[in-house]
MIZADREN-229193 format. One record per residue (C-alpha): residue number from 1; residue in three letters; chain; x negated, y negated, z. Coordinates in nm, 3 decimals, decimal comma. Example, Ala and Ser with C-alpha at 12.3 -4.5 7.8 and 13.67 -1.06 7.14 Angstrom:
BEGIN
REC   i  aa ch      xx      yy      zz
REC   1 ALA  A  -1,230   0,450   0,780
REC   2 SER  A  -1,367   0,106   0,714
***
This chain:
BEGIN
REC   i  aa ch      xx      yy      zz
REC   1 UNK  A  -1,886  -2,891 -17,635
REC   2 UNK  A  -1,609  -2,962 -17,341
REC   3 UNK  A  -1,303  -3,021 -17,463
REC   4 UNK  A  -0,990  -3,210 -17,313
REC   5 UNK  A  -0,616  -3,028 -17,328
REC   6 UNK  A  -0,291  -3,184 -17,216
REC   7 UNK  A  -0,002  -2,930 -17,143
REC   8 UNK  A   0,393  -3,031 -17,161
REC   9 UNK  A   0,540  -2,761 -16,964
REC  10 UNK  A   0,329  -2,612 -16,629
REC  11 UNK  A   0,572  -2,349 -16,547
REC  12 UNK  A   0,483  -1,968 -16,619
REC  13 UNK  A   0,276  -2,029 -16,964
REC  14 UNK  A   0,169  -2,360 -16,903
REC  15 UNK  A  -0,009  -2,236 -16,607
REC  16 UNK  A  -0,114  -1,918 -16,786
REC  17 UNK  A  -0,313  -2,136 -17,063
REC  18 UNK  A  -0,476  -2,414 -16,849
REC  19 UNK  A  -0,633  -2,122 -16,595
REC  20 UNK  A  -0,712  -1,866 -16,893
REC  21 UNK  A  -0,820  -2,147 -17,161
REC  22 UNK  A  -1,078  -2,251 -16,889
REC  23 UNK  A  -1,199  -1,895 -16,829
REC  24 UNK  A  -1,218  -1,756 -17,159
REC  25 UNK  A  -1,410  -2,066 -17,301
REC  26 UNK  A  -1,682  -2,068 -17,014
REC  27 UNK  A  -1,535  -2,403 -16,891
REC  28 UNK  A  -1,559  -2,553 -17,187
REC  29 UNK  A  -1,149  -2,680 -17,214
REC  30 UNK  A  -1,047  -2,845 -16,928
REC  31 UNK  A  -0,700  -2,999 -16,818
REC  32 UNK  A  -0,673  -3,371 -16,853
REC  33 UNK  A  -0,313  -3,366 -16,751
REC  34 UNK  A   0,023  -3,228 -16,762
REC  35 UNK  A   0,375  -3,335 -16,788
REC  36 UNK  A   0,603  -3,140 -16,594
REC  37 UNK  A   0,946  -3,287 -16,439
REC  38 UNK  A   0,987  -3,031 -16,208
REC  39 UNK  A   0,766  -3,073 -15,850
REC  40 UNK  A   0,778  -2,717 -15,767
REC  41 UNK  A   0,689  -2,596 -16,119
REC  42 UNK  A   0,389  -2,896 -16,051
REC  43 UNK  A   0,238  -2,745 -15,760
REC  44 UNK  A   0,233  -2,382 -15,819
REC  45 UNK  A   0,086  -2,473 -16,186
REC  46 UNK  A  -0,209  -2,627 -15,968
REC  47 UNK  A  -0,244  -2,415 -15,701
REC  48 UNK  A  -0,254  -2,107 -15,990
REC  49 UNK  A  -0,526  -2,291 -16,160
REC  50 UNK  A  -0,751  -2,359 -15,783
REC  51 UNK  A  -0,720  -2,736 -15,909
REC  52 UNK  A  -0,553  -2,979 -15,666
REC  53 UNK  A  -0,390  -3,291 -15,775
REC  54 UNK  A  -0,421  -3,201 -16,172
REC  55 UNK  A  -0,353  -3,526 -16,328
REC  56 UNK  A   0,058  -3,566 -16,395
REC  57 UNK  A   0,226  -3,794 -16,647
REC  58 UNK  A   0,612  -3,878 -16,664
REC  59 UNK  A   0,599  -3,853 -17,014
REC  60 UNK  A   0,429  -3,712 -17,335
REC  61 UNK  A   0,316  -4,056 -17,455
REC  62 UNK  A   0,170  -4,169 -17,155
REC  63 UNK  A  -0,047  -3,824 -17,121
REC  64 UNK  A  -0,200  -3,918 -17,519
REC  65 UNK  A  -0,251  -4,262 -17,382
REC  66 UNK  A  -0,432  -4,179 -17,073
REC  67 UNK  A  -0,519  -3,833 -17,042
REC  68 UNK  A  -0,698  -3,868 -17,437
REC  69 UNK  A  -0,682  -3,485 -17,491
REC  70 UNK  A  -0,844  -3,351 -17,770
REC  71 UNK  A  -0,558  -3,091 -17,779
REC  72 UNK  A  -0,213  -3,052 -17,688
REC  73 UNK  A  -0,027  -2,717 -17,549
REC  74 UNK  A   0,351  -2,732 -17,563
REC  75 UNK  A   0,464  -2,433 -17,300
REC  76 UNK  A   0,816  -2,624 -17,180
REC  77 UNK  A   1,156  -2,436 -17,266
REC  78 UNK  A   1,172  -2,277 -17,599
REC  79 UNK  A   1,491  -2,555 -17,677
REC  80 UNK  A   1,246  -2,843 -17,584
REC  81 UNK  A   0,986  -2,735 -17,884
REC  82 UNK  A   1,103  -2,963 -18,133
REC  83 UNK  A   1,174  -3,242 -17,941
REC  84 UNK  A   0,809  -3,258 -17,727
REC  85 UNK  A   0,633  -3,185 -18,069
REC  86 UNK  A   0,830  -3,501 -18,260
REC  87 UNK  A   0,660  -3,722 -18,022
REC  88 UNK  A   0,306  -3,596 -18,141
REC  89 UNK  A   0,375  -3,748 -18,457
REC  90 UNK  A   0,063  -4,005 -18,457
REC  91 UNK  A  -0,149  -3,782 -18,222
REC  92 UNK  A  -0,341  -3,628 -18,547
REC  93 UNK  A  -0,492  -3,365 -18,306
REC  94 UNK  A  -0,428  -2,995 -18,273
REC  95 UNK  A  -0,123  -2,872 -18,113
REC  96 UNK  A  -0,067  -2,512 -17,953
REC  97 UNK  A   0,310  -2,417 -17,975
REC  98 UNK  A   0,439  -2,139 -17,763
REC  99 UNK  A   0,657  -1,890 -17,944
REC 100 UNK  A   0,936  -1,878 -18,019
REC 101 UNK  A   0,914  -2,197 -18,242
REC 102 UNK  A   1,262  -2,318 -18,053
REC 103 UNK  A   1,529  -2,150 -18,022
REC 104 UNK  A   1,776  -2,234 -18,370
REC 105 UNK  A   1,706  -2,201 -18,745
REC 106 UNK  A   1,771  -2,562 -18,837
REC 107 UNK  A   1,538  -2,684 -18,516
REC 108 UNK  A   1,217  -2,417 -18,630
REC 109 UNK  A   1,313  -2,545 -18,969
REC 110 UNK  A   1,224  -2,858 -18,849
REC 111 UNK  A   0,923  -2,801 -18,679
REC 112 UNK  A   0,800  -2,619 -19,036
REC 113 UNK  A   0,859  -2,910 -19,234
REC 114 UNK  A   0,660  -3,136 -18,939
REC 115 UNK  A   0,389  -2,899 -18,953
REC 116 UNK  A   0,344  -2,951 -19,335
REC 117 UNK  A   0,333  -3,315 -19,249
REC 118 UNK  A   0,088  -3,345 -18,927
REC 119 UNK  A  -0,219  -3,415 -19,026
REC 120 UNK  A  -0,367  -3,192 -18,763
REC 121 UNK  A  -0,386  -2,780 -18,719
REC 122 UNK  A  -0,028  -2,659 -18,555
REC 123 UNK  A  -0,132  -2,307 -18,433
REC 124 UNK  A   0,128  -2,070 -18,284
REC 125 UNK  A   0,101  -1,854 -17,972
REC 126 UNK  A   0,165  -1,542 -18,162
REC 127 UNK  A  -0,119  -1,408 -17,902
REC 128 UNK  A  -0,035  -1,024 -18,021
REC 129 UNK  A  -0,221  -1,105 -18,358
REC 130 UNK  A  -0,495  -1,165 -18,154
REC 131 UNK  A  -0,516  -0,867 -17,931
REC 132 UNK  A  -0,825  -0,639 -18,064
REC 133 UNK  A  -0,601  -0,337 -18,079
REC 134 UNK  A  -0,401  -0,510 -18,345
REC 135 UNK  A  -0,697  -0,635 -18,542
REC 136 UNK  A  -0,819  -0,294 -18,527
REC 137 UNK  A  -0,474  -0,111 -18,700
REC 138 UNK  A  -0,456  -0,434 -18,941
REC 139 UNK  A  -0,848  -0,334 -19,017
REC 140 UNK  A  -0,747   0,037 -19,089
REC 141 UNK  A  -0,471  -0,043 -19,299
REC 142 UNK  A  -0,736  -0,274 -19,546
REC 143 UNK  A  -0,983   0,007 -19,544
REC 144 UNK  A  -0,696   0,212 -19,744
REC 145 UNK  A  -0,684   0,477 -19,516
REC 146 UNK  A  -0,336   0,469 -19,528
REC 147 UNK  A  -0,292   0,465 -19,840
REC 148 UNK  A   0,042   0,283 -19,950
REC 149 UNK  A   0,248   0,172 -19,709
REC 150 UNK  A   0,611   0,352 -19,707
REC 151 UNK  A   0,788   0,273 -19,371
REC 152 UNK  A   0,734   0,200 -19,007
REC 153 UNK  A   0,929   0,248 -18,689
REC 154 UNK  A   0,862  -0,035 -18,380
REC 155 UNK  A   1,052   0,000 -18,030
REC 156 UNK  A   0,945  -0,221 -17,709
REC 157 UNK  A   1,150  -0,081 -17,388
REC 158 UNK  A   1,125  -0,318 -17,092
REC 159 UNK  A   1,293  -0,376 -16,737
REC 160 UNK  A   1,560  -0,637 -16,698
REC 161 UNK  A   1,325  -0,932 -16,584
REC 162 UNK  A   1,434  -1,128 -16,900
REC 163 UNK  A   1,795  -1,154 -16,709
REC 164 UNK  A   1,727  -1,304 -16,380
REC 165 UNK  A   1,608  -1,608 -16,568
REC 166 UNK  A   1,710  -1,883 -16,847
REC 167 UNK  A   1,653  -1,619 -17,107
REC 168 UNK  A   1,993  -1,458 -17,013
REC 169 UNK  A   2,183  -1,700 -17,222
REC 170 UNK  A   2,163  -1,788 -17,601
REC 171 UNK  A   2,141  -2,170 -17,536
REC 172 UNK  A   1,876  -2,110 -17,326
REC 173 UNK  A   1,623  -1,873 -17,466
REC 174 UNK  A   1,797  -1,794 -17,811
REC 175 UNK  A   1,809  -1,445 -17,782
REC 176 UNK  A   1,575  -1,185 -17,747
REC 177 UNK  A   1,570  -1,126 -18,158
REC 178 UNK  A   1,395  -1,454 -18,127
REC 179 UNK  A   1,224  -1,504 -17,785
REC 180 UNK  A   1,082  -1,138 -17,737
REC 181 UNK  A   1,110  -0,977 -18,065
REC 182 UNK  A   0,931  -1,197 -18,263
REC 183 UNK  A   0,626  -1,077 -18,119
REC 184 UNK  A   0,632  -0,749 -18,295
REC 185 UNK  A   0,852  -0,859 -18,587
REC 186 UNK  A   0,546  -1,054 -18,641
REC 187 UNK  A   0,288  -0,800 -18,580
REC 188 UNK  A   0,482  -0,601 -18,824
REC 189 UNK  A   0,465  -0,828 -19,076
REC 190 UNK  A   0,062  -0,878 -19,013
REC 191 UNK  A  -0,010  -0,486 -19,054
REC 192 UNK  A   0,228  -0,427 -19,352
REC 193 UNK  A   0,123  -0,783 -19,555
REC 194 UNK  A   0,502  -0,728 -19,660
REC 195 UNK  A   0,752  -0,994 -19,702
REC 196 UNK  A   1,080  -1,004 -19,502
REC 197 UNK  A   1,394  -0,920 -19,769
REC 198 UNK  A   1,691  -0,791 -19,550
REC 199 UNK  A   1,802  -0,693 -19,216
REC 200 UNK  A   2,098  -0,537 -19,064
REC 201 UNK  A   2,130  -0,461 -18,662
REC 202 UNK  A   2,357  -0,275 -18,408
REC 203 UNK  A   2,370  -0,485 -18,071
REC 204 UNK  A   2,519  -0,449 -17,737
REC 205 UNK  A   2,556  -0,551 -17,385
REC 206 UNK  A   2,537  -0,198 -17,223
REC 207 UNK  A   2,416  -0,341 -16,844
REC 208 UNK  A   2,440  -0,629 -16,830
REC 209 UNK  A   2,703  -0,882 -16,799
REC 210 UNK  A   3,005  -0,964 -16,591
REC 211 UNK  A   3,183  -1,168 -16,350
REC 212 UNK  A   2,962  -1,301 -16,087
REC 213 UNK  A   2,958  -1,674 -16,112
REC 214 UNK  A   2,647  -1,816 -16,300
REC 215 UNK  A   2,453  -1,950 -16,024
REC 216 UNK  A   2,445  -1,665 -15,803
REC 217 UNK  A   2,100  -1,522 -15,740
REC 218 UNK  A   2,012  -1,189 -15,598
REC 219 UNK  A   1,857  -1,310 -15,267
REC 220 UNK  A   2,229  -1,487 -15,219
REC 221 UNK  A   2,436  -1,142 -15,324
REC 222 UNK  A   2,515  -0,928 -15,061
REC 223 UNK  A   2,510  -0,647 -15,265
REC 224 UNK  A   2,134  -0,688 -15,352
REC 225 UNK  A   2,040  -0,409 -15,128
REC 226 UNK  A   2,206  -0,177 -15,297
REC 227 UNK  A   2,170  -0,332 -15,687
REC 228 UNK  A   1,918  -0,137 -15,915
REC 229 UNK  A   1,860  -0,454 -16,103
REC 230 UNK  A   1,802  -0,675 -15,799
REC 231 UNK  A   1,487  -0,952 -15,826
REC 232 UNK  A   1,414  -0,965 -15,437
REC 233 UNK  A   1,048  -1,102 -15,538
REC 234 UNK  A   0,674  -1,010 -15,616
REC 235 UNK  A   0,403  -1,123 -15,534
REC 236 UNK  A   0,221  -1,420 -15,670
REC 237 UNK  A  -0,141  -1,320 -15,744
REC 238 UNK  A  -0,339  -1,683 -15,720
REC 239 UNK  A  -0,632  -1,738 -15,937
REC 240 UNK  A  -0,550  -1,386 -16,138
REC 241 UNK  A  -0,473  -1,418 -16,498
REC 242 UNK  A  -0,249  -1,168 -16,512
REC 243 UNK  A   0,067  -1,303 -16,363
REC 244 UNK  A   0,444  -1,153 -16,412
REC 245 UNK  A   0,591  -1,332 -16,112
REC 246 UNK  A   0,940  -1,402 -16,191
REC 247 UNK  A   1,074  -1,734 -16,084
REC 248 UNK  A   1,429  -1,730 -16,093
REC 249 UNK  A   1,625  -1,460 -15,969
REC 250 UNK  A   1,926  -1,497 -16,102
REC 251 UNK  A   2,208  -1,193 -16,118
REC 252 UNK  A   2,196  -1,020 -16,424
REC 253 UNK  A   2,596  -0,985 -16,413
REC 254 UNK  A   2,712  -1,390 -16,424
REC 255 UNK  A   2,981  -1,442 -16,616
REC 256 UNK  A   2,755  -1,667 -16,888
REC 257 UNK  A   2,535  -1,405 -16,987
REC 258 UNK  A   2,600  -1,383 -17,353
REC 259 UNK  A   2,225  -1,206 -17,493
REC 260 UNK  A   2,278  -0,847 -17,579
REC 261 UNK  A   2,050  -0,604 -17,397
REC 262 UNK  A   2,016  -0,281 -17,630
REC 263 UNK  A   1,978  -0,371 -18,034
REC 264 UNK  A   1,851  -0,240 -18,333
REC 265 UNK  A   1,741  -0,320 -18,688
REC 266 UNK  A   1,727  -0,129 -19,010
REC 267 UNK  A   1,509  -0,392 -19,170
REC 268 UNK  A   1,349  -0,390 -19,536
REC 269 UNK  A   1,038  -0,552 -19,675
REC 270 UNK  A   0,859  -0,666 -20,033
REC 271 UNK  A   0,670  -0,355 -20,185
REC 272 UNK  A   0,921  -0,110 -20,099
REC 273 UNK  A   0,876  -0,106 -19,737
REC 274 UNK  A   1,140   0,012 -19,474
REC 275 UNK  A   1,166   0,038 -19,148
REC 276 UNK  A   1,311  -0,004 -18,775
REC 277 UNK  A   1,318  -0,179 -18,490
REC 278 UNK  A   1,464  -0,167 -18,168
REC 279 UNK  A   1,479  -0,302 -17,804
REC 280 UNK  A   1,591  -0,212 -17,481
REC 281 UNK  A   1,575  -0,452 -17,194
REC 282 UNK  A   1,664  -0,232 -16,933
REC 283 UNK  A   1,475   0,043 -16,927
REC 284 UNK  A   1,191   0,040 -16,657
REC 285 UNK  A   0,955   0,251 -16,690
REC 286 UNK  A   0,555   0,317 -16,663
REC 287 UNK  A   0,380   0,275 -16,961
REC 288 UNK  A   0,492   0,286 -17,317
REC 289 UNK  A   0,674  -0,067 -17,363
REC 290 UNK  A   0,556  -0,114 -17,687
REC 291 UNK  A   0,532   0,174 -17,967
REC 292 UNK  A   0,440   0,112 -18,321
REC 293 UNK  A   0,428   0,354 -18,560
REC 294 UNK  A   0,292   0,282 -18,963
REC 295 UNK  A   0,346   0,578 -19,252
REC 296 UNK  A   0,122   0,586 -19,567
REC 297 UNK  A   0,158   0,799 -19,819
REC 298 UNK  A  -0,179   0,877 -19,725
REC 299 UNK  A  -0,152   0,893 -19,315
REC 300 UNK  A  -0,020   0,732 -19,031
REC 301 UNK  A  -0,106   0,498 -18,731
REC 302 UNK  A   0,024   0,555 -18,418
REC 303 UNK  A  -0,011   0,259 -18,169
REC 304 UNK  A   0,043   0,326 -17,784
REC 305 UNK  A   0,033  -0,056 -17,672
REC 306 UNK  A   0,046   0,045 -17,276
REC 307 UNK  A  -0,046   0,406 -17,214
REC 308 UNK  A   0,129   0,576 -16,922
REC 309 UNK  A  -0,140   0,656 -16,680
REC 310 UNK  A  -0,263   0,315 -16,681
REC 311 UNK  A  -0,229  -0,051 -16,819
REC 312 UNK  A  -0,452   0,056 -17,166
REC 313 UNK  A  -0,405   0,087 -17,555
REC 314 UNK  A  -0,451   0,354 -17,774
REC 315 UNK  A  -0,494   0,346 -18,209
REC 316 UNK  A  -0,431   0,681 -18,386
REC 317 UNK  A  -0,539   0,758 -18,746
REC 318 UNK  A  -0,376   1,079 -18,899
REC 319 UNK  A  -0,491   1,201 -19,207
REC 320 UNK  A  -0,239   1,388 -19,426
REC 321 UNK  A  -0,485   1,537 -19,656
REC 322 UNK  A  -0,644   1,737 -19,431
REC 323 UNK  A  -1,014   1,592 -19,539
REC 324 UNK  A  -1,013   1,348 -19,310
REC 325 UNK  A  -1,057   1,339 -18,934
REC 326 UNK  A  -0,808   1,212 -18,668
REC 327 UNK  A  -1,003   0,884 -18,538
REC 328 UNK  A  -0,847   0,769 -18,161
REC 329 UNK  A  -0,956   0,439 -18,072
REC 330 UNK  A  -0,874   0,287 -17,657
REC 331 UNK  A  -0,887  -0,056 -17,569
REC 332 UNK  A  -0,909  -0,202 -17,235
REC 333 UNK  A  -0,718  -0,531 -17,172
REC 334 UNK  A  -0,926  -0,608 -16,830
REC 335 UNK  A  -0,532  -0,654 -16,655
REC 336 UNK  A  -0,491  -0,920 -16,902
REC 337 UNK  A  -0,110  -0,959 -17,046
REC 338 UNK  A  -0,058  -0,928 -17,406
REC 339 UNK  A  -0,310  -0,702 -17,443
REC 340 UNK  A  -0,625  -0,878 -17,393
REC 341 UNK  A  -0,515  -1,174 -17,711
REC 342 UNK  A  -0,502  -1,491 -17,499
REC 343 UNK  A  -0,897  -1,510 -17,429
REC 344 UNK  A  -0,894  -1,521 -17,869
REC 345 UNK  A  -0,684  -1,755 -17,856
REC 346 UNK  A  -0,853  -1,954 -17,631
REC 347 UNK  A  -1,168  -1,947 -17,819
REC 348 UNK  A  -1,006  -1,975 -18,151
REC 349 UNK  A  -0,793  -2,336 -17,996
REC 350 UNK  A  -1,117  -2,416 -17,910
REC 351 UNK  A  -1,311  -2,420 -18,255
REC 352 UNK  A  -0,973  -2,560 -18,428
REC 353 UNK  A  -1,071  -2,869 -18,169
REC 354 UNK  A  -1,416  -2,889 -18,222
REC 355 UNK  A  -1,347  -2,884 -18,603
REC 356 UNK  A  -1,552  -2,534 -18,621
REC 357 UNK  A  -1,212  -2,414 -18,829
REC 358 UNK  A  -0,925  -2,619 -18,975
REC 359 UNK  A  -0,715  -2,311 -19,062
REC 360 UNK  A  -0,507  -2,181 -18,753
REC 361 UNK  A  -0,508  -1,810 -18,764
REC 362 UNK  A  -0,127  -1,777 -18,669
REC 363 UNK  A   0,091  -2,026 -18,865
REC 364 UNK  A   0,420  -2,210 -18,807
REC 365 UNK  A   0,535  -2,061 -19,130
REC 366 UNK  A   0,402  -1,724 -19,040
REC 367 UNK  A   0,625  -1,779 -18,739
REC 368 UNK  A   0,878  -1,895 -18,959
REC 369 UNK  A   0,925  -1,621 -19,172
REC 370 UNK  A   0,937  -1,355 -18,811
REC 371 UNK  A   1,232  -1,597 -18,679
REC 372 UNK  A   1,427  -1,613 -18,980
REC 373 UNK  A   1,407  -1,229 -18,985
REC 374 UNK  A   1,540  -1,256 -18,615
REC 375 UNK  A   1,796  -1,513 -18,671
REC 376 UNK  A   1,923  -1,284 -18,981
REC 377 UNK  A   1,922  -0,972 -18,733
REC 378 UNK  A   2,180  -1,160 -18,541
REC 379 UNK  A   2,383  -1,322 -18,833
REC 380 UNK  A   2,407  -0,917 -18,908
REC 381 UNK  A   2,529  -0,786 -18,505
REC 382 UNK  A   2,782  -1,097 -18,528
REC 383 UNK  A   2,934  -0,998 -18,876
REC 384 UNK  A   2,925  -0,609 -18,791
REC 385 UNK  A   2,610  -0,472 -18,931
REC 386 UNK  A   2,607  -0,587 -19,280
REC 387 UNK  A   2,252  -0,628 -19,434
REC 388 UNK  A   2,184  -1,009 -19,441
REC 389 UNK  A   1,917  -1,102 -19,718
REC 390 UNK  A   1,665  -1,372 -19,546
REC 391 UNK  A   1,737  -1,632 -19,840
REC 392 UNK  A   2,092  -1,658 -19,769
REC 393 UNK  A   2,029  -1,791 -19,433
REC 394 UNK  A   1,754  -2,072 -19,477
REC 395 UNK  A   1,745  -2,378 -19,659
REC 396 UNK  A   1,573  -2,419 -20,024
REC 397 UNK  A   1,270  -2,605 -19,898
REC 398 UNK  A   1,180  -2,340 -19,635
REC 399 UNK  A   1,201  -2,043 -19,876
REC 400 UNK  A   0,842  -2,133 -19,943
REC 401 UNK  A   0,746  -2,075 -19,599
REC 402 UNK  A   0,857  -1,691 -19,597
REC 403 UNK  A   0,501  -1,573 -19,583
REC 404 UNK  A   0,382  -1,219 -19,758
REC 405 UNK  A   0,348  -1,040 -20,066
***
């Protein structure tokens, strides 16, 4: 059953979802049309996709009106969220949001409160909950192998990409609590079934930062050459799914940069649960961007999202009784970014559109309840590592939406 999706925003994940939506579903979602102001943005979105002359509306209204999609994909800047999903109101057909839900608690506060509305499934592109390697450690952990969950420890450590682009700035991404951490605050909420209670955090800006004016990029600044953090370009792979190409290269030392780069959370859950995590955003290196580690009072798991050697995942299962055996589990992601999830959530956008499922597997209050854990992390850095409880920072009618037990 072909299916029709329209997608506001056809820069990096706009592109990303049209090419691997059509792949992953046999053909069977195809673009009707996109908006996207920017011509640039336009033609490298079609020219990614092998599809000339993909249709293009000026606005969001005139894609419903002509395009007809049986599905919408919103992939434009995490501030524009709220605003392109408002004028979906009447659409009454399911919408794909890209995380993070925006990029303030008042505006993904909003977008909660139009989810409970819409009379269509809102799904979130939490795509990690998807990824087979996290199925597999949330599929452990409901066996009982575990045992009771006591505590967990999460780190991603990542190059400085982030800051040659939008993301460098508050206004513009929100912060990296919100636009990159949410992934595995969220994923850490999935495996532990806990609820969010508190959070307290440590930032800093230990790279980056500075006085170069705001609009300087790195192929302008004569002291590229020589930079360690200089975006000279890579290469665009056409047709690939797997695509990392940064855009914008601007320096990582402008004056407006105002995102810390190093942070971390002492963060505690329902059912006893404590834990940490942390982020680093400039620490390039192979493998290993992503660790997660889970403690039971019966065993551990040990998650290796990106092994060294090569772009793979790795599951560990230790016993502490001594009975047991260790069980290692490896998953190939086929070069696929985010570990192999966006094909599932292809499929999955799919059924919600052909009415196959009305429940979307990742929620807007499931991302809810990992930004309001974010969004407390910061309240915490700003007002010098106090522990911020989650209800103090969201209003009455979203309490609700804090998902776990």
């Amino acid at each position: 059953m072909t299916k029709q999706i329209g997608i506001i925003g056809f820069g990096e994940m706009g592109k990303r979802h049209g090419l691997e939506f059509r792949e992953a579903t046999k053909g069977n979602i195809e673009i009707c049309g996109v908006v996207e102001p920017d011509d640039m943005m336009y033609q490298r979105g079609c020219e990614w996709n092998e599809i000339p002359d993909i249709p293009r509306f000026e606005t969001v209204g005139d894609l419903l009106k002509y395009g007809r999609p049986d599905g919408i994909i919103i992939a434009s800047p995490n501030f524009t969220h709220l605003e392109n999903l408002l004028k979906l109101e009447n659409a009454a057909i399911p919408v794909l949001v890209e995380k993070p839900l925006d990029t303030s608690l008042e505006k993904i506060a909003e977008i909660v409160r139009f989810a409970r509305r819409y009379p269509a499934p809102v799904l979130v592109d939490h795509v990690m909950r998807h990824a087979p390697i996290i199925r597999k450690a949330r599929e452990l952990i409901e066996q009982g192998k575990l045992g009771r969950i006591c505590s967990f420890q999460f780190s991603q450590r990542i190059g400085i990409s982030m800051f040659h682009t939008f993301r460098r700035t508050q206004a513009g991404g929100g912060g990296h609590m919100i636009e990159k951490a949410t992934h595995d605050l969220d994923v850490m909420l999935y495996l532990t079934g806990a609820k969010p209670l508190s959070v307290s955090m440590i930032s800093a800006q230990h790279v980056v930062g500075g006085d170069k004016p705001n609009d300087l990029t790195c192929l302008e600044c004569p002291d590229a050459v020589e930079c360690p953090y200089a975006n000279l370009g890579r290469k665009t792979e056409v047709g690939k799914v797997k695509d990392i190409t940064t855009l914008n290269k601007l320096c990582v030392f402008a004056k407006e940069v105002d995102v810390p780069d190093n942070e971390a959370c002492l963060i505690r859950l329902s059912n006893g649960i404590f834990g940490t995590y942390a982020h680093t955003y400039f620490c390039s290196m192979p493998g290993h961007s992503r660790l997660y580690e889970i403690i039971g009072d019966k065993g551990a798991l040990y998650i290796t999202l990106a092994r060294e050697e090569r772009y793979l995942g790795e599951v560990k299962f230790y016993p502490f009784d001594g009975k047991g055996d260790l069980e290692t589990t490896t998953f190939e992601y086929f070069d696929k970014i985010h570990y192999n999830g966006g094909p599932y959530v292809a499929r999955h956008f799919l059924d919600l559109m052909c009415g196959k499922t009305k429940t979307p597997f990742t929620t807007v209050e499931q991302a809810f309840t990992a930004e309001a854990l974010g969004f407390a992390a910061m309240k915490s850095s700003a007002e010098k590592s106090r522990f911020v409880e989650i209800d103090e920072i969201i209003p009455d009618d979203m309490k609700s939406a804090i998902q776990g037990e």
